[in-house]
N, C-alpha and C positions, 0 to 999 in steps of 0.2 A: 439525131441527137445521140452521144454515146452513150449516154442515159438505156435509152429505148432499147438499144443493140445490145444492152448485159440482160436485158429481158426476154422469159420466151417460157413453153409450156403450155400446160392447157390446165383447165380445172380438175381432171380426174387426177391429171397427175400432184396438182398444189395436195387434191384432198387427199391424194394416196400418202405423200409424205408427211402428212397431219399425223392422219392414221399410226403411221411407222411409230413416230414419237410417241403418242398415245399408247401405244403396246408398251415401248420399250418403258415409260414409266410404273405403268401397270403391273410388268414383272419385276420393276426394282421394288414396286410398294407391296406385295402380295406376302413375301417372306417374315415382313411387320406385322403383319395383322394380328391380332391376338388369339389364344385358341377358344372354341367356340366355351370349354366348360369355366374359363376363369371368370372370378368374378371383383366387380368394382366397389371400394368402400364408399357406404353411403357419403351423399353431397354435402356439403355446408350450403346455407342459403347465400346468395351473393345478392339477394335485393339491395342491397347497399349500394351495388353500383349504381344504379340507376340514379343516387342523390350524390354520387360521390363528385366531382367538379372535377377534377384531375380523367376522370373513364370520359366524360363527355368532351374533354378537348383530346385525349384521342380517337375519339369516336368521331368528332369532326374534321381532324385530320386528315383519318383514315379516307372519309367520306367525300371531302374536298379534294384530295391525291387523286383519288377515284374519278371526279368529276370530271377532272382537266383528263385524266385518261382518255376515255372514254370518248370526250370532246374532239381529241386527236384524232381517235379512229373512224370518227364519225365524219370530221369536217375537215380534216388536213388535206385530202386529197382532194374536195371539189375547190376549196382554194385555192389549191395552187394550180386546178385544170385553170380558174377564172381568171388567175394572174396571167396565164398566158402557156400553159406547160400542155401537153398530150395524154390523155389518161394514163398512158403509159407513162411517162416521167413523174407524174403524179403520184402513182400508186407506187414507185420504185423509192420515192423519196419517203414515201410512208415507210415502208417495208426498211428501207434502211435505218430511221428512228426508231423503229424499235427491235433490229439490231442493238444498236445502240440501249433501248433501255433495258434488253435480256444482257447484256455482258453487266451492266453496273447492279441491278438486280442482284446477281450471283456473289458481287463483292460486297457490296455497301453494308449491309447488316456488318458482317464481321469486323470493317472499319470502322461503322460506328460506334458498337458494343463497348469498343475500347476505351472510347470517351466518357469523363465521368458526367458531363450531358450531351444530349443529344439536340439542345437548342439551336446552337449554331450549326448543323448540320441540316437541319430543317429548315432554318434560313434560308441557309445558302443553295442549296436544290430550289428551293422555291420563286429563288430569285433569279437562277439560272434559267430554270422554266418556263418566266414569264418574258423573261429579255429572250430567247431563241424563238420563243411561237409569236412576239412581237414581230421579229427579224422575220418572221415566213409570212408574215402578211408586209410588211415592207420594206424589205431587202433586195438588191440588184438580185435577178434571177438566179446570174452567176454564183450566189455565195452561200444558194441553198443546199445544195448537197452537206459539206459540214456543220449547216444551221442546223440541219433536221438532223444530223448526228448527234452532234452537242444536246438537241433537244430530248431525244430517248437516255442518252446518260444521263439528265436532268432525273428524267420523271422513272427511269430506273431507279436512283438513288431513293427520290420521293418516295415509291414502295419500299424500298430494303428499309428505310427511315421510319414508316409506318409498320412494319412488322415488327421489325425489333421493338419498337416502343411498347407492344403487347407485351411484352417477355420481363420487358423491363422496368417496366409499371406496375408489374405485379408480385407479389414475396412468393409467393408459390405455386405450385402446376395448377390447382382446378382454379384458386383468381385468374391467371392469363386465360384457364380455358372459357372463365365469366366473359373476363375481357373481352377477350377475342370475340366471342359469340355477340358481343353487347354491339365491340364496335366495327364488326363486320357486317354485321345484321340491318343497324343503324345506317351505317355507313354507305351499303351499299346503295339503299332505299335514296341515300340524299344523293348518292353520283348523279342517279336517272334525268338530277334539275341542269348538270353538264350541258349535254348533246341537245335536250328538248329546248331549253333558252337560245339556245347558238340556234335552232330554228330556226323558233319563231321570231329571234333579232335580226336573221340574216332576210327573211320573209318578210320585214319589216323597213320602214323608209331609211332607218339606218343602217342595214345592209353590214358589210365586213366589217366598218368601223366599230359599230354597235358588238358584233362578238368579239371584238378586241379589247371593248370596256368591258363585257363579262367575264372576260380570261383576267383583265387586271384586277377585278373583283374577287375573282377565286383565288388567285395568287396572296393576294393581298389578303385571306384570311386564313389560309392556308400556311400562310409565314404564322403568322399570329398563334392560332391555334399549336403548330406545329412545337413553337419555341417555348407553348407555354405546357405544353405535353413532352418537351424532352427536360424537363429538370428535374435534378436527383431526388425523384416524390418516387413514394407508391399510394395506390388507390387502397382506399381505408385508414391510412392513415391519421386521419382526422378523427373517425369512427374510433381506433385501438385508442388515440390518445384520451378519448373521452371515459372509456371504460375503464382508465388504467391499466390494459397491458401491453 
């Protein structure tokens, strides 16, 4: 397969150029760092997230984008062994989706930002997400390679989508950094239900089918949440209105 013949290497050397990248960010991030004698003005309390509506649907967002990630990494490649492909063409299709989702990653925030919402942008990733990992459980063999493309600029997008929304939800730096913390924290806790359902469904007499009705499940509220975390709101809003200011 010509697949199999762009593949090659061994493990020290994937891990050694892991490593490489790892360095090289760790030296762009070191010159940031703060000096050890400044100091930071005390916090506002941001318990308010926690009742606020608007942090909770992007805190499920974030936490749904997550899911489906995670789901990828976990079950894209014995799928596609089960469909009929070689570990090798398998794990190459993998590896190329997220190709695919590190290049839109790097753009998608900043094209989104631009928009005065970010609902149909969260849509439309999510909709694109769930119609390509449809197509990779059953689509002619032949037309996976750009399925699994199209599929990492999906869920690329879905991240840069979920970042910004932190930023952009929020009026000021230590709310984003509430946010952030709320629905990162949150968030990530809810991926973990991703990959362990695609288990036990695929472990179960429903088998593929069955993890393709949980992918349309996630999708499906993942659009939801997503559209209803990209409108021109910020979190406290509700809160400031009641205090009058």
């Amino acid at each position: 397969m010509p697949l199999e013949r762009l593949l090659g290497g061994t493990y020290s050397e994937t891990l050694a150029a892991w490593a490489l990248a790892g360095a090289a960010a760790l030296a762009l991030w070191l010159p940031l760092l703060p000096p050890k004698e400044s100091t930071l003005p005390p916090r506002r309390r941001l318990g308010f997230l926690w009742r606020d509506p608007l942090a909770w649907q992007v805190t499920l967002y974030m936490g749904l984008q997550s899911a489906l990630a995670y789901l990828v990494f976990g079950w894209l490649a014995p799928l596609l062994r089960d469909r009929g492909l070689s570990p090798a063409a398998a794990g190459g299709l993998l590896g190329l989706s997220l190709l695919g989702q590190a290049v839109m990653a790097l753009f998608a925030p900043s094209l989104v930002a631009r928009r005065k919402t970010q609902s149909g942008a969260a849509l439309f990733f999510s909709a694109l997400s769930l119609g390509s990992l449809l197509l990779c459980f059953y689509a002619p063999l032949s037309l996976l390679a750009p399925v699994a493309f199209v599929l990492g600029l999906a869920q690329g997008g879905l991240f840069g989508v979920a970042l910004i929304l932190i930023v952009l939800r929020a009026r000021d730096a230590e709310t984003a950094a509430g946010l952030s913390a709320m629905s990162q924290g949150v968030g990530y806790l809810l991926s973990a239900l991703g990959p362990f359902m695609a288990g036990l469904l695929r472990a179960s007499s429903f088998g593929w089918n069955g993890v393709a009705g949980w992918i349309t499940v996630i999708a499906l509220l993942m659009g939801a949440s997503g559209a209803a975390a990209g409108r021109a709101l910020y979190v406290g809003e509700r809160r400031r209105m009641e205090r009058g200011t």
